[in-house]
N, C-alpha and C positions, 0 to 999 in steps of 0.2 A: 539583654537588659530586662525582660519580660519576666524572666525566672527572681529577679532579682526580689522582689516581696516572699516566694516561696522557700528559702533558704531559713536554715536557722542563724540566729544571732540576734544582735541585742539593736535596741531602735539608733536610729538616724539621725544626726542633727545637722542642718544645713542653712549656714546665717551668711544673709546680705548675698546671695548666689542669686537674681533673678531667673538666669538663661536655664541653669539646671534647674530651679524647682518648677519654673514652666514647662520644661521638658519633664520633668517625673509629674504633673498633676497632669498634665494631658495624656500619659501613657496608664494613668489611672494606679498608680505606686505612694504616692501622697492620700494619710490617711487623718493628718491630722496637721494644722498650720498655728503659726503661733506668729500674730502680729502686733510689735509694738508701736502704738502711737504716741508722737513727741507733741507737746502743744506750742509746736512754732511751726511759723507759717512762711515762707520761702519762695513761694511764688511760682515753683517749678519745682522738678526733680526726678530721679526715675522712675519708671514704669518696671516692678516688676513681675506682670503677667502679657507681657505686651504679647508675647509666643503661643497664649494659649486662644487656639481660633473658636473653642466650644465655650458656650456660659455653663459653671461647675458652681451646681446648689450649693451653698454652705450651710451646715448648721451650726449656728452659735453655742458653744460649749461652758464658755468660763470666759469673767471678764475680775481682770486683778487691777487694780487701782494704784499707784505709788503716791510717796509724799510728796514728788515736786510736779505733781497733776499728769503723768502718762497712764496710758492703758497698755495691758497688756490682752490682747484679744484672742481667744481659740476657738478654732473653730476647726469641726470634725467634716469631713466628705463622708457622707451614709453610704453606707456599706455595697449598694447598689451599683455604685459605681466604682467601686476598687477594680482593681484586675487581682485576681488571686492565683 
């Protein structure tokens, strides 16, 4: 799985997977995260980076706004911490 960023082909998209993007941000293969926020409030719900045991900086890339008040949030891992 390590080789796996080295390989040619076109980017990834992996929605509502917690366990795998934990496992690919802690193996340093996540390069780029895209989280949407709902504005309802729930009172619970999953966790999911609950796998990842290191704190991973984010940098805030891009924030998209919709008409019925969600965020769309990005945020890039600096290049420091990839695996390549």
């Amino acid at each position: 799985m390590r080789d796996l960023k080295g390989q040619n082909g076109k980017n990834m998209v992996i929605l509502a997977s917690g366990g795998l993007v934990s496992s690919l941000v802690g193996s340093g293969l996540i390069d780029e995260l895209r989280i949407i926020v709902c504005p309802v409030v729930l009172g619970g719900g999953k966790m999911y980076f609950r796998d990842i045991r290191e704190q991973v900086g984010l940098e805030l890339a891009d924030v998209k706004k919709s008409a019925k008040g969600s965020a769309r949030l990005t945020y890039r891992v600096p290049a420091s911490l990839l695996s390549v």
